[in-house]
C-alpha positions as CSV (number, residue, x, y, z in Angstrom):
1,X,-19.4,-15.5,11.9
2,X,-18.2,-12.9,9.7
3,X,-15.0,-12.4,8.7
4,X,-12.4,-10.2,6.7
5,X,-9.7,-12.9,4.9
6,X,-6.2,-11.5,5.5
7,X,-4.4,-14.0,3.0
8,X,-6.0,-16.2,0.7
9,X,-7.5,-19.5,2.3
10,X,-8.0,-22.2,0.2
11,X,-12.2,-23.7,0.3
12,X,-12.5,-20.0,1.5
13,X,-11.9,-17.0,-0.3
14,X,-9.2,-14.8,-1.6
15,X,-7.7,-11.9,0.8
16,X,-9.8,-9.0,1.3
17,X,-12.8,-10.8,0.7
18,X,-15.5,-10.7,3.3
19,X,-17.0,-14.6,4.3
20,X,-19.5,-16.1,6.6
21,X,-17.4,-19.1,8.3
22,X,-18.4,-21.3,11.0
23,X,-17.9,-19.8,14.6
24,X,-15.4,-22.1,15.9
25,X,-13.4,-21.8,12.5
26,X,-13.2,-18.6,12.3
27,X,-12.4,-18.3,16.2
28,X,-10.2,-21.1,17.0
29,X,-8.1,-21.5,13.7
30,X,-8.3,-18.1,11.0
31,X,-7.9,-15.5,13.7
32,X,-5.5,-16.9,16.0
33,X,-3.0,-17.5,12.8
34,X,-3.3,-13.9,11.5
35,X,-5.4,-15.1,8.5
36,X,-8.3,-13.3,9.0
37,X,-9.9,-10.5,11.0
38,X,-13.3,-10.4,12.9
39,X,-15.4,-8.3,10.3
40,X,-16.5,-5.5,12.9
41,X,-17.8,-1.7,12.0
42,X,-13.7,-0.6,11.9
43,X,-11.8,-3.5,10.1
44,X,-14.7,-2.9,7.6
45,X,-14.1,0.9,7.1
46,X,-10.7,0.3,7.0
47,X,-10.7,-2.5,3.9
48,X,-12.9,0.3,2.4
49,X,-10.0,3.0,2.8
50,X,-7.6,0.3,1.6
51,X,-9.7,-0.9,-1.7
52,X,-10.0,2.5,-2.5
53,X,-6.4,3.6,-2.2
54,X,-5.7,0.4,-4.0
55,X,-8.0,1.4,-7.2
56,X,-6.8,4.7,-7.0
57,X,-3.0,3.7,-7.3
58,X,-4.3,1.1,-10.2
59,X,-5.8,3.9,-12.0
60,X,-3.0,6.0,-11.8
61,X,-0.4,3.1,-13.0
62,X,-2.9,2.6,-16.1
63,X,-2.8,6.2,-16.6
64,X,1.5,6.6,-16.7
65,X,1.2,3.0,-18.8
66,X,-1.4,4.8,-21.5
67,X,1.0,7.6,-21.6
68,X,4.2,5.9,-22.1
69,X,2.6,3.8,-24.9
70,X,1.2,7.4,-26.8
71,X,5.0,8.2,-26.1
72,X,6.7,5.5,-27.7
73,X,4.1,5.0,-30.4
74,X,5.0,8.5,-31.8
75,X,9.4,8.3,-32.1
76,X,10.8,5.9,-34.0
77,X,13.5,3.5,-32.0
78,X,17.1,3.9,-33.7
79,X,19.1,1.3,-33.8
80,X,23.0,1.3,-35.0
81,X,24.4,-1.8,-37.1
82,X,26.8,-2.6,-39.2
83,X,25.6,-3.9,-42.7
84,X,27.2,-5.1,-46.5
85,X,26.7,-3.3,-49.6
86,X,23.5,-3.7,-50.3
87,X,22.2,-2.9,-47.0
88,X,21.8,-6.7,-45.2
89,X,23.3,-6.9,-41.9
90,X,25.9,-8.8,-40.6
91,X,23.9,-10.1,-37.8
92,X,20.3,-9.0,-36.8
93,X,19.3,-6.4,-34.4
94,X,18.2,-8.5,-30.7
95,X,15.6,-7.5,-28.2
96,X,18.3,-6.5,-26.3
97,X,19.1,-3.8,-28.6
98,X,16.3,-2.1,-28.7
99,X,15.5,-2.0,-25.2
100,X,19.3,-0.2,-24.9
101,X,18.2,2.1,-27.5
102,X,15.1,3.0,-25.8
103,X,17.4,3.4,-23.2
104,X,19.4,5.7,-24.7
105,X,17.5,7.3,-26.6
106,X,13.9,7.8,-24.8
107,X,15.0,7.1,-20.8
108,X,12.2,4.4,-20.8
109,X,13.8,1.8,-19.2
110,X,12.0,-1.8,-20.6
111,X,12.3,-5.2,-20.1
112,X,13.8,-6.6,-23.3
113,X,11.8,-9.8,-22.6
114,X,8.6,-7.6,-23.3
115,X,9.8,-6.6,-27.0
116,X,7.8,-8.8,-29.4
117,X,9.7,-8.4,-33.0
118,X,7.7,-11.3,-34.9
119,X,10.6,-12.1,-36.7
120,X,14.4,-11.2,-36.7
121,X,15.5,-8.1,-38.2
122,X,18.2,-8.6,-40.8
123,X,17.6,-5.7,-43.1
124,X,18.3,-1.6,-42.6
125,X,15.2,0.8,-42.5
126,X,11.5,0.7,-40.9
127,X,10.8,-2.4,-39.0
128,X,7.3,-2.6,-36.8
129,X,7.7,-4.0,-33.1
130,X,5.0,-4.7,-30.2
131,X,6.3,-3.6,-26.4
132,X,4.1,-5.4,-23.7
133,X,3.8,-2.5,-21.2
134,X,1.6,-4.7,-18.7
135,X,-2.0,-3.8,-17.5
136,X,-3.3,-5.3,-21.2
137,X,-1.6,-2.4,-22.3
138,X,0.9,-3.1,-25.7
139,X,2.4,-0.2,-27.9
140,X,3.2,-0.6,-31.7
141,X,6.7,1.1,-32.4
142,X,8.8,1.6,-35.2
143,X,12.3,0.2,-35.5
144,X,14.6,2.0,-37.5
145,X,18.0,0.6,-38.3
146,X,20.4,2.4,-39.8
147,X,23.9,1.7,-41.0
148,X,27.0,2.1,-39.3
C-alpha cells in the first residue's frame, strides 16, 4: 500500500515522503492515528502544491537573507564606549552591543547570540565581525568603535 507520511515515523520515513508499507500497517495503525494519508490521485496533487509553495517561500527567505547580508556588509556598525588616553577601553564592546547598534542604527533586528567577534574588542577603531544570518548564509561586517 502506498502512502503519503504525515509526521515522521521512525523505521519509515520522514513527513511528506511517499512509502510502500504493508497493507494492514498502513490501514490499521498509520491512518487511523493521523500519521499518514492513503497516497491517492488528490493527496498526491496536493503534496505537489504544498512542496512547491514550500520551495517557493524557501527561495524567497534566501533571497531577503542574501540581501540583508549585501546590506550589512556595506555600513560599518558604530559602537559608542568610553576609553582612557590612549584609546583602550574601559571594558570591551559585547555581542549585545552590537546587535543594539544594529538596532539602532540599521533596523535589523539580530540575535546577539549569532554575532561571532573571534576575540573581545578592547581597543577604539575598525574591528571585523561574522553575523550568522541562517540558511548557510554569514555576513562579514565592520565594527567601528568610537570614543565617548
Amino acid at each position: 500500500m502506498k502512502i503519503i507520511l504525515k509526521e515522521d515515523v521512525r523505521g519509515v520515513g520522514k513527513a511528506g515522503a511517499v512509502v510502500e508499507v504493508a497493507e494492514g500497517y498502513g490501514r490499521n495503525f498509520l491512518v487511523p492515528r493521523g500519521l499518514a494519508l492513503e497516497a491517492t490521485s488528490g493527496n498526491l496533487a496536493h503534496l505537489a502544491s504544498l512542496k512547491a509553495a514550500s520551495t517557493k517561500r524557501d527561495d524567497k527567505r534566501l533571497s531577503e537573507v542574501k540581501d540583508m547580508a549585501a546590506l550589512l556588509e556595506r555600513q560599518p556598525v558604530t559602537v559608542k564606549a568610553k576609553a582612557g588616553d590612549q584609546g583602550r577601553l574601559f571594558g570591551a564592546v559585547t555581542n549585545a552591543q552590537i546587535a543594539d547598534s544594529l538596532k539602532a542604527g540599521l533596523g535589523i533586528d539580530i540575535d546577539r547570540h549569532k554575532i561571532d567577534l573571534g576575540e573581545p574588542i578592547k581597543s577604539a577603531g575598525d574591528h571585523p565581525c561574522v553575523v550568522k544570518l541562517g540558511s548557510g548564509i554569514s555576513a562579514k561586517i565592520t565594527v567601528r568603535v568610537v570614543t565617548a
